[in-house]
N, CA, C and O atoms as a Tripos MOL2 file, in Angstrom:
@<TRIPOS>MOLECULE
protein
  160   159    40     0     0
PROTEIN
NO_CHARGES

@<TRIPOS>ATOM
      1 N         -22.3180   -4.2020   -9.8880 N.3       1 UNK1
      2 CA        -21.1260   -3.3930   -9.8170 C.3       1 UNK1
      3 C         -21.5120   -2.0350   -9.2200 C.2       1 UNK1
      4 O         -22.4700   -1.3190   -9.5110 O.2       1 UNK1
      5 N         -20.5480   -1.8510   -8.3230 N.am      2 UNK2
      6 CA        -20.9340   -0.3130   -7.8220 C.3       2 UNK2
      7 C         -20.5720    0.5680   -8.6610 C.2       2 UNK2
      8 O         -19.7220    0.3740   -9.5310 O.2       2 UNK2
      9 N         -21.3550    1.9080   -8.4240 N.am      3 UNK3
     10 CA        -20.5580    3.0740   -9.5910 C.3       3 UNK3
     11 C         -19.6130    4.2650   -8.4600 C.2       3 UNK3
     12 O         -19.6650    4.2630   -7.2300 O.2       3 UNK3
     13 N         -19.0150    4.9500   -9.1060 N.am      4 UNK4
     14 CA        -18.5950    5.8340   -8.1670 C.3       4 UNK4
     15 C         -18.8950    7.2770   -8.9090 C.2       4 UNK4
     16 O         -19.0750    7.2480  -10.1270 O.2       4 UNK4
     17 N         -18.9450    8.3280   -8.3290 N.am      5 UNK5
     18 CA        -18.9910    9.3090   -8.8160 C.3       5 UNK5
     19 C         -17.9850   10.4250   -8.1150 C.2       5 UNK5
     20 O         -17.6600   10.3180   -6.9320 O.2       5 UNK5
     21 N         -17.4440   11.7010   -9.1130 N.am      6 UNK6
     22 CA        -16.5100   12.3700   -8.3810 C.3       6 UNK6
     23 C         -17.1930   13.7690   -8.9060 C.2       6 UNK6
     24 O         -17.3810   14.0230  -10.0960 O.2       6 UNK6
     25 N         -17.5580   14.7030   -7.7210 N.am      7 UNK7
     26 CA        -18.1320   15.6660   -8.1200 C.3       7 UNK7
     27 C         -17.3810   17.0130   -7.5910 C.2       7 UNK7
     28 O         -17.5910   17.3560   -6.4270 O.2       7 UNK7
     29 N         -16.5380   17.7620   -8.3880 N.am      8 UNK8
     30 CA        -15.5780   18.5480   -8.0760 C.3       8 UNK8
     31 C         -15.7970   20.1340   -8.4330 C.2       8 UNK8
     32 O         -15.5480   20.6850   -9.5050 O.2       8 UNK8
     33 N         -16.1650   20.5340   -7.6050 N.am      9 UNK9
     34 CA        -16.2560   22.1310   -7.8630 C.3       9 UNK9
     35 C         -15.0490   22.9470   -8.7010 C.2       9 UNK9
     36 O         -14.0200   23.2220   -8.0850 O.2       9 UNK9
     37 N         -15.1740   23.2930   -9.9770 N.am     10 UNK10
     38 CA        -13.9970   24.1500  -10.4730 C.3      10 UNK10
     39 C         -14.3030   25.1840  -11.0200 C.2      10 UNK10
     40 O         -13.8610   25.3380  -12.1580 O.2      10 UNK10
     41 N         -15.4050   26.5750  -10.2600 N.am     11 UNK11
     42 CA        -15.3750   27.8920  -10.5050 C.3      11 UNK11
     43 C         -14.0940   28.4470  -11.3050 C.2      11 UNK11
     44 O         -13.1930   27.6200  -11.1660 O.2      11 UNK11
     45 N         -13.8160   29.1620  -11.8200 N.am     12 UNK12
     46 CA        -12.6390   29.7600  -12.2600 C.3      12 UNK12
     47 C         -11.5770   28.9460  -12.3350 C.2      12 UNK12
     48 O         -10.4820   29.4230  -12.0400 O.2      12 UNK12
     49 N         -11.6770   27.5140  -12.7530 N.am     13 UNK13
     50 CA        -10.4510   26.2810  -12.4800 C.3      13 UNK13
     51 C          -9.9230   25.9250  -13.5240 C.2      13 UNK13
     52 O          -8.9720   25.1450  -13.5830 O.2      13 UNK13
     53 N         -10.5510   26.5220  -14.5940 N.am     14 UNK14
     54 CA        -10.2670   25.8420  -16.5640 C.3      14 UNK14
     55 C          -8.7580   25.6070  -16.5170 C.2      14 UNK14
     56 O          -8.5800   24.7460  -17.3790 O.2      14 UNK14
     57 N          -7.7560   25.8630  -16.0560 N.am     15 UNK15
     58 CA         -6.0610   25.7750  -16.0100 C.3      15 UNK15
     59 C          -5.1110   24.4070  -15.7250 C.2      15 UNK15
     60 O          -4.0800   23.8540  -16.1060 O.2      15 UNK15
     61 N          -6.6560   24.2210  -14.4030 N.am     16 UNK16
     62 CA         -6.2560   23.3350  -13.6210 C.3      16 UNK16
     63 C          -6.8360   21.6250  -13.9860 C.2      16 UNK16
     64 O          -6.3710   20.5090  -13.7520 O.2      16 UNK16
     65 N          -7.8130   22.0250  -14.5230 N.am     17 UNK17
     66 CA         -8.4220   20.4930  -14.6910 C.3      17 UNK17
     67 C          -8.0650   19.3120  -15.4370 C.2      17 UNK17
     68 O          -8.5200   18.1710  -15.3500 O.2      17 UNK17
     69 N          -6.9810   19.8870  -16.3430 N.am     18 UNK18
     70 CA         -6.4430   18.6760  -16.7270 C.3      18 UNK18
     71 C          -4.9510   18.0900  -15.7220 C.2      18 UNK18
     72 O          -4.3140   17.0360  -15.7230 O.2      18 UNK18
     73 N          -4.8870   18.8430  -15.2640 N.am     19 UNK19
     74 CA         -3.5190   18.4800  -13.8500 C.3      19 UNK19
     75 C          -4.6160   17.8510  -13.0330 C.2      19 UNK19
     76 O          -4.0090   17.1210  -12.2500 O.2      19 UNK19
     77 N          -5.7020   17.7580  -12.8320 N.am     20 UNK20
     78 CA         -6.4960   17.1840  -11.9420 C.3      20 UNK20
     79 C          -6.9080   16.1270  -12.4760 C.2      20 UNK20
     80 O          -6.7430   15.1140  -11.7960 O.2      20 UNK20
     81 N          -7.4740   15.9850  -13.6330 N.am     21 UNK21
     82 CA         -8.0160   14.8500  -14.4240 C.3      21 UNK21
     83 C          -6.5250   13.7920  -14.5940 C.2      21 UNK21
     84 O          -6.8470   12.6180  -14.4090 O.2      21 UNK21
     85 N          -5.4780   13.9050  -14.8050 N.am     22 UNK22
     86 CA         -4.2290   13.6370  -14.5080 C.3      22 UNK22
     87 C          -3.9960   12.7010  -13.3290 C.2      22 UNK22
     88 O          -3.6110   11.5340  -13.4000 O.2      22 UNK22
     89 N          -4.2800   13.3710  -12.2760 N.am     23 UNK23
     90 CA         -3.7940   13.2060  -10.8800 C.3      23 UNK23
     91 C          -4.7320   12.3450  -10.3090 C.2      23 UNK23
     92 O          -4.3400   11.4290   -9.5850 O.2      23 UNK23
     93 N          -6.4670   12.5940  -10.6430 N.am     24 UNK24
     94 CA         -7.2060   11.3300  -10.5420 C.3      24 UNK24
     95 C          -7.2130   10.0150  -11.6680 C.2      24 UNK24
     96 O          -7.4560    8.9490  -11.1040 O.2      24 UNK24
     97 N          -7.0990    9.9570  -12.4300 N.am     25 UNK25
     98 CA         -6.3610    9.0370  -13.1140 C.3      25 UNK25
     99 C          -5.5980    8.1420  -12.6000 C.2      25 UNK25
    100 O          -5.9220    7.0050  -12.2570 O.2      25 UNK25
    101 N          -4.2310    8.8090  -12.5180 N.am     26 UNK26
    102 CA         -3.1640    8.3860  -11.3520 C.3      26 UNK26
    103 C          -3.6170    7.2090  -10.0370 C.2      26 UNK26
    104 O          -3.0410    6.1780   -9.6880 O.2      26 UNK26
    105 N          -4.5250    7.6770   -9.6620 N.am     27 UNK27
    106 CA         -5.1260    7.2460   -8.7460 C.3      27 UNK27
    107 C          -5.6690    6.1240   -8.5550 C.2      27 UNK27
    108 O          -5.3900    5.2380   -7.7470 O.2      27 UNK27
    109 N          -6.7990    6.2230   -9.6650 N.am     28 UNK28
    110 CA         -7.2570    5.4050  -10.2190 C.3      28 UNK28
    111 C          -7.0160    3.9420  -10.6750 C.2      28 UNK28
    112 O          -7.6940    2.9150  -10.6310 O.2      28 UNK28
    113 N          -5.6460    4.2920  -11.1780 N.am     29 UNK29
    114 CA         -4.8100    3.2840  -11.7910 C.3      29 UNK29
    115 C          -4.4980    2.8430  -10.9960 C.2      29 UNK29
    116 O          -4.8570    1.6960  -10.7290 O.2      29 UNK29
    117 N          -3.6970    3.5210  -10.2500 N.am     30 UNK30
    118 CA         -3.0800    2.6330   -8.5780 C.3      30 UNK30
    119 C          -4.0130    1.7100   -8.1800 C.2      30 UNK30
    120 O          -3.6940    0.5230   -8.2510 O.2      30 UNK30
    121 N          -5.4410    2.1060   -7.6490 N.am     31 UNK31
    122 CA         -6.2480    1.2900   -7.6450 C.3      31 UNK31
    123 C          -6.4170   -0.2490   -7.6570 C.2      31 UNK31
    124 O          -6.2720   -1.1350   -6.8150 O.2      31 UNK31
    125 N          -6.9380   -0.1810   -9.5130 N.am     32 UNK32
    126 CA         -7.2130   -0.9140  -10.3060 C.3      32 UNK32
    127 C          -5.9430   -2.4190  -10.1650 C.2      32 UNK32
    128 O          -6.2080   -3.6000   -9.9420 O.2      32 UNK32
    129 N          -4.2700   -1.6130  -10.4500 N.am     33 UNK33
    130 CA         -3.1170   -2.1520   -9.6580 C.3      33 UNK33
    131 C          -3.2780   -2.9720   -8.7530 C.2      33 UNK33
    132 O          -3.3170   -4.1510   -9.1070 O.2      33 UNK33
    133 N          -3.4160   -2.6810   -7.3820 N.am     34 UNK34
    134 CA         -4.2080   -3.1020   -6.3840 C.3      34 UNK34
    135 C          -4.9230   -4.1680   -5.9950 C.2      34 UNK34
    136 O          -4.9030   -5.0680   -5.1550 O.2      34 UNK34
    137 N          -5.9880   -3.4900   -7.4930 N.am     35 UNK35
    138 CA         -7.6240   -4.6970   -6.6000 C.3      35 UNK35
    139 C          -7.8900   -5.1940   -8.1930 C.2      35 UNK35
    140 O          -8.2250   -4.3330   -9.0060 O.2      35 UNK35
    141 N          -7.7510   -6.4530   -8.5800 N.am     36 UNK36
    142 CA         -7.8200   -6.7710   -9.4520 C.3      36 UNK36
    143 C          -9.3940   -7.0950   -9.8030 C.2      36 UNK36
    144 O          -9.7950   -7.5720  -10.8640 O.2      36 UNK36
    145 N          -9.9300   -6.8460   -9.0410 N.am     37 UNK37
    146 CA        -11.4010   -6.9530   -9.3240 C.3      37 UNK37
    147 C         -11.8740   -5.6420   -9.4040 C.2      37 UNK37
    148 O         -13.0410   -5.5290   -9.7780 O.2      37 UNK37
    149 N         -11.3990   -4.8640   -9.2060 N.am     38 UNK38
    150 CA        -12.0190   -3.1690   -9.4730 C.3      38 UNK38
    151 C         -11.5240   -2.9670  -11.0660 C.2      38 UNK38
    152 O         -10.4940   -3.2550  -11.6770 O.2      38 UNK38
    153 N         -13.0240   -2.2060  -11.4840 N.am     39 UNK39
    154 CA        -13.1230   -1.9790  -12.8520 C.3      39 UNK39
    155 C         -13.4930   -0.3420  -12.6550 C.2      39 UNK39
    156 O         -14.2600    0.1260  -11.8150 O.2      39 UNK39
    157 N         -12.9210    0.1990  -13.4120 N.am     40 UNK40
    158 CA        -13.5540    1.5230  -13.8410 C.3      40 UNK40
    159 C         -13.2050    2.0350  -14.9080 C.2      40 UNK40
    160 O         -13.7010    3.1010  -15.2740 O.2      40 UNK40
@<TRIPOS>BOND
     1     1     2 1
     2     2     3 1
     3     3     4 2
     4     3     5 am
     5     5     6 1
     6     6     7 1
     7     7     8 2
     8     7     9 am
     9     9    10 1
    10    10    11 1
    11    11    12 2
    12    11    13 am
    13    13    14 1
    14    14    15 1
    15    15    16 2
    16    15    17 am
    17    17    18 1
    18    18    19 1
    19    19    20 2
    20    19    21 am
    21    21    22 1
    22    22    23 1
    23    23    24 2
    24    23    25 am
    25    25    26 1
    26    26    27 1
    27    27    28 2
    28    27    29 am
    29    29    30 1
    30    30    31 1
    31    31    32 2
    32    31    33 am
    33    33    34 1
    34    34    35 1
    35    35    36 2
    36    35    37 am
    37    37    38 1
    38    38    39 1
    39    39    40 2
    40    39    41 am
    41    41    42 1
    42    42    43 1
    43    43    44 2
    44    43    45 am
    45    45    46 1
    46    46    47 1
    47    47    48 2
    48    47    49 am
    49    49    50 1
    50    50    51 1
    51    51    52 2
    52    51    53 am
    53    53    54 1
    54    54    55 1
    55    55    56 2
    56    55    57 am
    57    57    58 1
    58    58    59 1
    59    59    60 2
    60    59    61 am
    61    61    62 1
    62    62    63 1
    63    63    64 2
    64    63    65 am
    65    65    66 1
    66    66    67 1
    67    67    68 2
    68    67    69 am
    69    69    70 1
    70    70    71 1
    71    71    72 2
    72    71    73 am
    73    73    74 1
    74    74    75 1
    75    75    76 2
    76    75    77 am
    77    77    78 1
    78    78    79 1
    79    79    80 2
    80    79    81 am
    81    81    82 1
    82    82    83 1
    83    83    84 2
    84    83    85 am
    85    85    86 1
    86    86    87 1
    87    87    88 2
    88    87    89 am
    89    89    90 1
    90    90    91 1
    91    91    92 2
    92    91    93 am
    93    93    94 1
    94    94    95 1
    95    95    96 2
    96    95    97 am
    97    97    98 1
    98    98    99 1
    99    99   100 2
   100    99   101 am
   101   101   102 1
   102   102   103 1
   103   103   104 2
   104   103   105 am
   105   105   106 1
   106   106   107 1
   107   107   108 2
   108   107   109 am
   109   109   110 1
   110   110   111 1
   111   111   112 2
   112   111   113 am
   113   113   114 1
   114   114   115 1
   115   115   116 2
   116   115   117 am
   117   117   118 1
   118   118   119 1
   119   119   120 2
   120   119   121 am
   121   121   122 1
   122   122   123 1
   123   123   124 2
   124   123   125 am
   125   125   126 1
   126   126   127 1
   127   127   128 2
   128   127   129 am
   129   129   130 1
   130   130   131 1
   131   131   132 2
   132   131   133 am
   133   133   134 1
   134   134   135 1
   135   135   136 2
   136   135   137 am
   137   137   138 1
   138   138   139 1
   139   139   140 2
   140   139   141 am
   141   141   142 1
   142   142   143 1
   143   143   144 2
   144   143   145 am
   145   145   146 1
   146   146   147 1
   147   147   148 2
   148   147   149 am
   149   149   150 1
   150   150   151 1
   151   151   152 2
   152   151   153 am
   153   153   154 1
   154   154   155 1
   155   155   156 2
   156   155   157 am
   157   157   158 1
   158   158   159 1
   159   159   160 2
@<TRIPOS>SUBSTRUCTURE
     1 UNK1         2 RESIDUE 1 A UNK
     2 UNK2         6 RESIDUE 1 A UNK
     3 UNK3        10 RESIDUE 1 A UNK
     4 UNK4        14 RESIDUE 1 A UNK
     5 UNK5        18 RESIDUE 1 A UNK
     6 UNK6        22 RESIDUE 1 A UNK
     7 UNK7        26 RESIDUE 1 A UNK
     8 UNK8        30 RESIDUE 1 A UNK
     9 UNK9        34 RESIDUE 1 A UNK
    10 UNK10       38 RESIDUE 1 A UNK
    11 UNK11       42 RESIDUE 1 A UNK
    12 UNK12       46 RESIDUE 1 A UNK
    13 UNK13       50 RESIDUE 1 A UNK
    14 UNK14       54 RESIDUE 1 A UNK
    15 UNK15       58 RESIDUE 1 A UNK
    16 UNK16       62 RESIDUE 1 A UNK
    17 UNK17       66 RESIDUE 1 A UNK
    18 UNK18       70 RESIDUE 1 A UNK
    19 UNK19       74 RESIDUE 1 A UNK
    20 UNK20       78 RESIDUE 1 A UNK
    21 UNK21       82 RESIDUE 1 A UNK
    22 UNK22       86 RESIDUE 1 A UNK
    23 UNK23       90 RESIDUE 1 A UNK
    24 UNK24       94 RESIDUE 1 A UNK
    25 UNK25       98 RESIDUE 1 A UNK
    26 UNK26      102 RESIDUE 1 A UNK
    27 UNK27      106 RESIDUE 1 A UNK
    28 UNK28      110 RESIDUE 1 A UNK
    29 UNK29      114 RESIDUE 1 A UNK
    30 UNK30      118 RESIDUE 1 A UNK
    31 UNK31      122 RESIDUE 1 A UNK
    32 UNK32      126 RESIDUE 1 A UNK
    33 UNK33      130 RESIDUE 1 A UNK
    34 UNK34      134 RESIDUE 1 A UNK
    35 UNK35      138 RESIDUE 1 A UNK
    36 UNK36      142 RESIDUE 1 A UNK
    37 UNK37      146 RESIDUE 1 A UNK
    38 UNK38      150 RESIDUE 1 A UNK
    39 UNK39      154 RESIDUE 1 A UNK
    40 UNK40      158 RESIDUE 1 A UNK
């Protein structure tokens, strides 16, 4: 299985990261939706 990694710069971002953690999620899911063989 491949891994993926997401490496996101958030200097001064503490506000934002759960609207981001959110939004990749989102994503994620779509994904998964998608490709029924993708696990994460």
């Amino acid at each position: 299985m491949a891994k993926l990694s997401v490496v996101v710069p958030c200097y001064n971002e503490a506000k934002n990261i759960m609207a981001f953690y959110t939004s990749m999620l989102e994503v994620f899911t779509a994904i998964v939706c998608h490709h029924d063989h993708t696990k994460f």
